[in-house]
C-alpha positions as CSV (number, residue, x, y, z in Angstrom):
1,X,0.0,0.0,0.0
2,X,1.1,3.3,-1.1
3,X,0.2,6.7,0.8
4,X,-0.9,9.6,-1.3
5,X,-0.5,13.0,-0.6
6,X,-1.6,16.6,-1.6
7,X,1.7,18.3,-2.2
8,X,1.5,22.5,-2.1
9,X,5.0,23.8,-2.9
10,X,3.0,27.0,-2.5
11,X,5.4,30.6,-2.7
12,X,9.2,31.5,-2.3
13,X,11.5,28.6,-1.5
14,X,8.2,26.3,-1.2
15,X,9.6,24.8,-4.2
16,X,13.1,24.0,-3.1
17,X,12.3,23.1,0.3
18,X,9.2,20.6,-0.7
19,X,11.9,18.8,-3.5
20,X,14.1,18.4,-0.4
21,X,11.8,16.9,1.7
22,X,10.1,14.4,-0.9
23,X,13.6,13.3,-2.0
24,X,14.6,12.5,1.6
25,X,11.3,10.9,2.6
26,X,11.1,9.3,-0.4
27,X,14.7,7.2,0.1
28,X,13.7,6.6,3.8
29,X,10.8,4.8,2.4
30,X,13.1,2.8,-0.2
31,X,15.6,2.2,2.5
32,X,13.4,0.1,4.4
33,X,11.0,-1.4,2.0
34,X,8.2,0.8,1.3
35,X,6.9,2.1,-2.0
36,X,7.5,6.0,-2.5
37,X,4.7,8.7,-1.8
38,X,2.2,8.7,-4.6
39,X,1.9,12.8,-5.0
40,X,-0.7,14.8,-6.5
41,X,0.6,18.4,-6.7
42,X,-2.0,21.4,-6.2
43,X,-1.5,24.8,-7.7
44,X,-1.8,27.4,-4.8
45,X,-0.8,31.0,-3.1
46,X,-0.2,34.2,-3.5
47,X,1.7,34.2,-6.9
48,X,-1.2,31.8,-8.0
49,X,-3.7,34.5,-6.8
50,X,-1.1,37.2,-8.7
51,X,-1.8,34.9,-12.0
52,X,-5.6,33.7,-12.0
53,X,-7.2,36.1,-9.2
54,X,-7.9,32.9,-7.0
55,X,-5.7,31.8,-3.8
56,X,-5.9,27.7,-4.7
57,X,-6.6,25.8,-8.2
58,X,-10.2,25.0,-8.5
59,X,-11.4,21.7,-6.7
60,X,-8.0,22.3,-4.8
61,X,-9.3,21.5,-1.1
62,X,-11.8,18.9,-2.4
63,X,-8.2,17.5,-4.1
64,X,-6.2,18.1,-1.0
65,X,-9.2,16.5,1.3
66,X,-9.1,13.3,-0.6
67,X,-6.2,12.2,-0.1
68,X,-4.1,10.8,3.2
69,X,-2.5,14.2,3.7
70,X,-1.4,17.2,2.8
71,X,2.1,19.0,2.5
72,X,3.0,22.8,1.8
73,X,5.6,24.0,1.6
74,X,5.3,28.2,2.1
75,X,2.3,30.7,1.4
76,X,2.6,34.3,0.5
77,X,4.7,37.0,-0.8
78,X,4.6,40.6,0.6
79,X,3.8,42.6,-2.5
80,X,0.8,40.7,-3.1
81,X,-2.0,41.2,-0.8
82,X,-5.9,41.6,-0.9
83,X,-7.0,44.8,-1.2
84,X,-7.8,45.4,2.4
85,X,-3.9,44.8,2.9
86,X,-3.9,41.2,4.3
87,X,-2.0,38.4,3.3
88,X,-3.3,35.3,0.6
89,X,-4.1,32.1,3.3
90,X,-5.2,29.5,1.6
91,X,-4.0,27.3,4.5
92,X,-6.3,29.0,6.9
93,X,-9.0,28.0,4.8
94,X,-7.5,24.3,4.8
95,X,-7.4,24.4,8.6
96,X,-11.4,25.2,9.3
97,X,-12.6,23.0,6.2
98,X,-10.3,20.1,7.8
99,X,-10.9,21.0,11.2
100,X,-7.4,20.6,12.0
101,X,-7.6,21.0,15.3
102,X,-4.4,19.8,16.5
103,X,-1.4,22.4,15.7
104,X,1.9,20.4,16.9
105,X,5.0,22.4,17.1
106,X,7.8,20.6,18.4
107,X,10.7,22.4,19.7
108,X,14.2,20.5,20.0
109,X,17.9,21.7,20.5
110,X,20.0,19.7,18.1
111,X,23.5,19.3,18.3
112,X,25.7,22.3,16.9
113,X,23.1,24.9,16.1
114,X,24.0,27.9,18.1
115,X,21.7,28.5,20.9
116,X,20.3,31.7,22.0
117,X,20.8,30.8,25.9
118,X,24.2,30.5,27.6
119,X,22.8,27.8,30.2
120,X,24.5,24.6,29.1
121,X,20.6,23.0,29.9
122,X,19.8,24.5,26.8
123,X,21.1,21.9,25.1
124,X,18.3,19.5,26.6
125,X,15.7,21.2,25.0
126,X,12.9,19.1,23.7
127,X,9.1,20.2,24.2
128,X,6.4,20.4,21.9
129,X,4.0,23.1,21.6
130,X,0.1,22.3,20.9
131,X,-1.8,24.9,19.4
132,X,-5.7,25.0,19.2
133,X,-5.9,26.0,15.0
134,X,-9.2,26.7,14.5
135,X,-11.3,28.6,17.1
136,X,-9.7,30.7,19.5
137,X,-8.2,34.5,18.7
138,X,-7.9,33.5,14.5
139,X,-11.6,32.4,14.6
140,X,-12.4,36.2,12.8
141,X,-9.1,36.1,10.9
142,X,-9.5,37.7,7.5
143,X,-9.7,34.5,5.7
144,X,-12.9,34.1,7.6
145,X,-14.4,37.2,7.0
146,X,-15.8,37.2,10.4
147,X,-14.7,40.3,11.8
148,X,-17.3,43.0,12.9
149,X,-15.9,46.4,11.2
150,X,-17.6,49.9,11.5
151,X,-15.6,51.4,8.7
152,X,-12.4,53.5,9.4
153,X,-13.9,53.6,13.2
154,X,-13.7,50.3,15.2
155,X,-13.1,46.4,14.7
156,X,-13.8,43.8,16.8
157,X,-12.6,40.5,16.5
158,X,-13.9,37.4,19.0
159,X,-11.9,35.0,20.6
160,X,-14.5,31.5,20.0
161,X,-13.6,28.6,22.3
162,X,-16.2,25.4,21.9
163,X,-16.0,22.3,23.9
164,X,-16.2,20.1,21.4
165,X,-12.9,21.3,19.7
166,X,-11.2,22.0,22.7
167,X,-11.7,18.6,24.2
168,X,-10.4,17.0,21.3
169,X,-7.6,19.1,21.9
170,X,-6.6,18.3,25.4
171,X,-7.1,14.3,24.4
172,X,-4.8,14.9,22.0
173,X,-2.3,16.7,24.2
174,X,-2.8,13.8,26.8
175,X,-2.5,10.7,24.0
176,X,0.9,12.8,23.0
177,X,1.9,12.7,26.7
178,X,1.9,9.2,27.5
179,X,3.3,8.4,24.0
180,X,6.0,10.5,25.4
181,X,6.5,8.8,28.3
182,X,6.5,5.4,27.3
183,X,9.5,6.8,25.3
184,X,11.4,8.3,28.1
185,X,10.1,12.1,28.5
186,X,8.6,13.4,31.1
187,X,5.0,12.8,29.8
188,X,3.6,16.2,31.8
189,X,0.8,18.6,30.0
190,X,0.8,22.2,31.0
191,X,-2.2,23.7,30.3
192,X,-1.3,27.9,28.8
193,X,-4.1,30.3,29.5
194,X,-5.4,33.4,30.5
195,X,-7.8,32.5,32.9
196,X,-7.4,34.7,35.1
197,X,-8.5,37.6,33.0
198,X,-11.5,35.9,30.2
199,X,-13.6,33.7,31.0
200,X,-13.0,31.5,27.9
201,X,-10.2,30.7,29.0
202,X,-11.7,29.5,32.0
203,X,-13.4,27.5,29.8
204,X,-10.5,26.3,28.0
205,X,-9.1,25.3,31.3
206,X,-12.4,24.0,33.0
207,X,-12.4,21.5,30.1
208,X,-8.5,20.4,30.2
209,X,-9.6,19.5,34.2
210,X,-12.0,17.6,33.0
211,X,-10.4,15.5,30.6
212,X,-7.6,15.4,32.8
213,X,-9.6,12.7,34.8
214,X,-9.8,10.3,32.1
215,X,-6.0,10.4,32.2
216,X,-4.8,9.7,35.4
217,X,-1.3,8.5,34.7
218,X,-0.3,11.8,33.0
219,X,1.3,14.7,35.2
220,X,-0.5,18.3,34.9
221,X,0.3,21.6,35.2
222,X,-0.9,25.3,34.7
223,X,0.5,28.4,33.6
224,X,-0.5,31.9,32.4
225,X,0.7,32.8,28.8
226,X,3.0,35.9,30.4
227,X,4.6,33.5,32.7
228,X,5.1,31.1,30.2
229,X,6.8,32.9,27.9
230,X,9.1,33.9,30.6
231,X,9.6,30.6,31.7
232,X,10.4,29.5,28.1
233,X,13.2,31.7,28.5
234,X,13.9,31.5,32.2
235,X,14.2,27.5,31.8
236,X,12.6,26.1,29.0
237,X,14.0,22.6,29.8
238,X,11.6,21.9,31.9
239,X,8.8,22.4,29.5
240,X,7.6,19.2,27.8
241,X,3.6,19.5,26.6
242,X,2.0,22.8,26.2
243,X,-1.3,23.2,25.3
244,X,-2.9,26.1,24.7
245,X,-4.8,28.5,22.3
246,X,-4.7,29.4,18.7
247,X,-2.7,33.2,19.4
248,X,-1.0,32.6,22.3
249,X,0.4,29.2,20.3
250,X,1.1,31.0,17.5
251,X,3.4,33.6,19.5
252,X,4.9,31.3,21.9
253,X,5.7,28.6,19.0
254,X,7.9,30.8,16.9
255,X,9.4,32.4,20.3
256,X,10.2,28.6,21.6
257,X,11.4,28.3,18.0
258,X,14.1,31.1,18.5
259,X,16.0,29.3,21.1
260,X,16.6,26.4,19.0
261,X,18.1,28.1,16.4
262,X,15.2,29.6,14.4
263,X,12.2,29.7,12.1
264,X,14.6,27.6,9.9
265,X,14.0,24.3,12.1
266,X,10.4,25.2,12.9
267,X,8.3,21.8,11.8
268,X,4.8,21.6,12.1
269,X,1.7,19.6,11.8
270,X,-1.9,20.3,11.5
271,X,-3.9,17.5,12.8
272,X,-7.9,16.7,12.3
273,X,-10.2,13.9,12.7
274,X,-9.8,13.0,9.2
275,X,-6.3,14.3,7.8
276,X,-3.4,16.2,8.4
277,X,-1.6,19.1,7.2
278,X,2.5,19.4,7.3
279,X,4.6,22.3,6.7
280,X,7.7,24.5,8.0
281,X,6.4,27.1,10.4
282,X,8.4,29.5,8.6
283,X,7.5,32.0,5.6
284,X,8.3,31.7,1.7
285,X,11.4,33.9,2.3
286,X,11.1,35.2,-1.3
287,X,14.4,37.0,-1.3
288,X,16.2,33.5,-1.7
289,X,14.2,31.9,-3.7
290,X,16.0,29.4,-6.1
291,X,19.2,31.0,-4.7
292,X,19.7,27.6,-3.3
293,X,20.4,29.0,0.3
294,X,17.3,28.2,1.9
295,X,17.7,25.8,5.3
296,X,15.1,23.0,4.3
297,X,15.2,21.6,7.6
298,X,12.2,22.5,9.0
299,X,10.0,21.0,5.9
300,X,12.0,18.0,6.5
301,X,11.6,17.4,10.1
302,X,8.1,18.1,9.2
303,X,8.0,15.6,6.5
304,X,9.3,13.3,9.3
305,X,6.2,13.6,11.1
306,X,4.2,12.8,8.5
307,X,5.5,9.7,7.8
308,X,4.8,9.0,11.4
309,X,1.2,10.2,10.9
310,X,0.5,8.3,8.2
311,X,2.2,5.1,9.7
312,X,-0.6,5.5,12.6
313,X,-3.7,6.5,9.7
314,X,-2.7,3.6,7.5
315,X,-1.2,1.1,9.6
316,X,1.8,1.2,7.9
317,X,4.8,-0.2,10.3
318,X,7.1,0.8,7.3
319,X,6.2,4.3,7.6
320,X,7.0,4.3,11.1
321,X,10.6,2.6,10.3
322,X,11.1,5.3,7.5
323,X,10.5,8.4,10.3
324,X,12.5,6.9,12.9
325,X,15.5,6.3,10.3
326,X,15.2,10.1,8.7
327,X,14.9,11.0,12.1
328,X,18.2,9.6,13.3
329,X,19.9,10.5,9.9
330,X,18.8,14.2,11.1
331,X,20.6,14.2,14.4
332,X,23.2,11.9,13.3
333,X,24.0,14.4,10.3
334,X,24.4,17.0,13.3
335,X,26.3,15.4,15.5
336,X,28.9,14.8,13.6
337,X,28.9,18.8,12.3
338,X,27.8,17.5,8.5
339,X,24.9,20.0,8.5
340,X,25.8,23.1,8.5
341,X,22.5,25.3,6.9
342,X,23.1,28.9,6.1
343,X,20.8,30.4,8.2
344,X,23.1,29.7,11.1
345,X,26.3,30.8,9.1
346,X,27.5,27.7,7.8
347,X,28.7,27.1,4.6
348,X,25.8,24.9,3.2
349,X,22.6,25.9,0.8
350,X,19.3,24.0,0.4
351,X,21.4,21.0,-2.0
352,X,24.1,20.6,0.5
353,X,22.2,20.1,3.3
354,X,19.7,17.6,1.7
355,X,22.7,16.0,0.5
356,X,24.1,15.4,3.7
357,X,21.0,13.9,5.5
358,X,21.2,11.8,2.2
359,X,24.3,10.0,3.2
360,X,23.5,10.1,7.0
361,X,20.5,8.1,6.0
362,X,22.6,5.7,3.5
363,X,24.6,5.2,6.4
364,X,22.1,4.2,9.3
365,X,20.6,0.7,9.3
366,X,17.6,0.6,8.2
367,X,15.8,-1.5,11.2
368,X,16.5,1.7,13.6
């Protein structure tokens, strides 16, 4: 059985940093026995837009919804915008008519990136970052065209919190936890709120208690978004599941994402009832575009995580061997200094790092 997937290279280096992730997944898959990806790609984005006046190829979510999931690569370019000056998302789009729900953001220090923290702890970094992606603070986002505007005088946007999203959520956050135990982490789920100040955010936390009963073998804690974006500076080592809203998980992401070495290692997934959506956290980065400097190392690690995805969707133990083995290459590659991305000053564009995961792979046997 093959898996097939929606591929949006999207804007920007989408392009180059979707080629280097099929190419790596793809050998992964050969190394152990599987059949490659079977791809269909979807025209979308904001030189799309630019091109035919639409954001995404028509039937282009019906296309991306049928099959087993869906990577992008990057999404928008800042001269081209909708007349009320916000950006082309497509993706957003892709997240409500999904209802990906689930926003995983992992966030781990690998070996020879320069970190932004002196404490030597900082090299024990390894926490992921749950972000509600459909309700919350982006519930009126543009996309949505739910905002309620008095013209050139007021706008209010609304911050929507249901209980049937959100408990999904937390379940989620708790399966992830004892996942993460059983391999060694800490297993703990902190729940990131406001709830002292809005009352859906009491919500939000009334329901994590709540489901917190049905898990009584995972650790819990509680913080308030200002303390925990202190904390994720003051010792983010000790932070292993955070779960939390779509704004404040948007902001805290991409600041946890800092102290690892950047945007550039930024993976993400985008998970629903029915599919998921995989894609670097960071933009399309248009000013090195086909300059072959891009760091594709974020799209990869993402495309790690889908392999893992679709190993669990499918049943596809092979899947699950490819992940494990790409993921290995990945921090075998920096261990022994062979990755060396741009972004961080190294001497090594988009090519030369793919390359060098390549032979990492190559060199790893395949029953990791």
């Amino acid at each position: 059985m093959t898996a097939h997937i929606a591929l949006i290279k999207g804007d920007g280096i989408g392009g180059d940093i979707c080629d280097a992730t099929l190419y790596l997944v793809n050998l992964a898959l050969r190394q152990v026995g599987a059949a490659a990806l079977s791809v269909t790609p979807i025209d979308a984005g904001a030189a799309y837009f630019q091109d035919t006046g639409m954001d995404i190829e028509p039937h282009g979510e019906e296309t991306a919804g049928a099959c087993d999931a869906i990577f992008l690569g990057a999404i928008g370019l800042p001269s081209i915008r909708h007349p009320d000056g916000t950006e082309i998302s497509p993706h957003l789009r892709l997240r409500e008519r999904f209802q990906l729900y689930a926003g995983v953001r992992p966030v781990k220090a690998y070996p020879n990136i320069p970190q932004k923290l002196a404490d030597p702890r900082t090299a024990s970094i390894d926490f992921i970052v749950i972000r509600e992606s459909t309700e919350g603070l982006f519930h009126t986002a543009a996309v949505h065209n739910r905002s309620h505007i008095e013209p050139d005088s007021a706008v209010e946007e609304t911050m929507r919190i249901t209980r049937k999203t959100t408990e999904k959520l937390h379940r989620f956050a708790f399966n992830l936890a004892r996942k993460r135990r059983a391999a060694g982490k800490a297993g703990c789920v902190t729940c990131v709120d406001k709830a002292n100040v809005f009352t859906a955010m009491a919500f939000f936390r009334k329901i994590f208690d709540e489901i917190s009963t049905l898990y009584p073998d995972v650790d819990t804690a509680y913080n308030y978004v200002d303390a925990q974006a202190l904390d994720l500076i003051r010792q983010p080592w000790n932070a292993d599941i955070l779960v939390m809203e779509n704004m404040f998980g948007d902001i805290l992401s991409d600041l946890a994402g800092g102290l690892v070495g950047g945007m550039g290692m930024a993976a993400c997934a985008e998970i629903g009832d029915e599919t998921g959506l995989f894609q670097p956290a960071h933009g399309s980065a248009p000013d090195i575009m086909g300059m072959d400097r891009a760091n594709p190392m974020a799209a990869i690690l993402s495309g790690v995580m889908m392999l893992n995805y679709l190993a669990d969707k499918l049943d596809l133990p092979a899947y699950g061997d490819a992940s494990r083995l790409l993921d290995h290459a990945i921090t075998a590659a920096f261990e022994n200094n062979n990755v060396r991305p741009m972004e961080f000053g190294g001497d090594m564009g988009t090519r030369a790092v793919t390359k060098a995961i390549a032979e990492s792979c190559q060199n790893l046997p395949a029953g990791l």
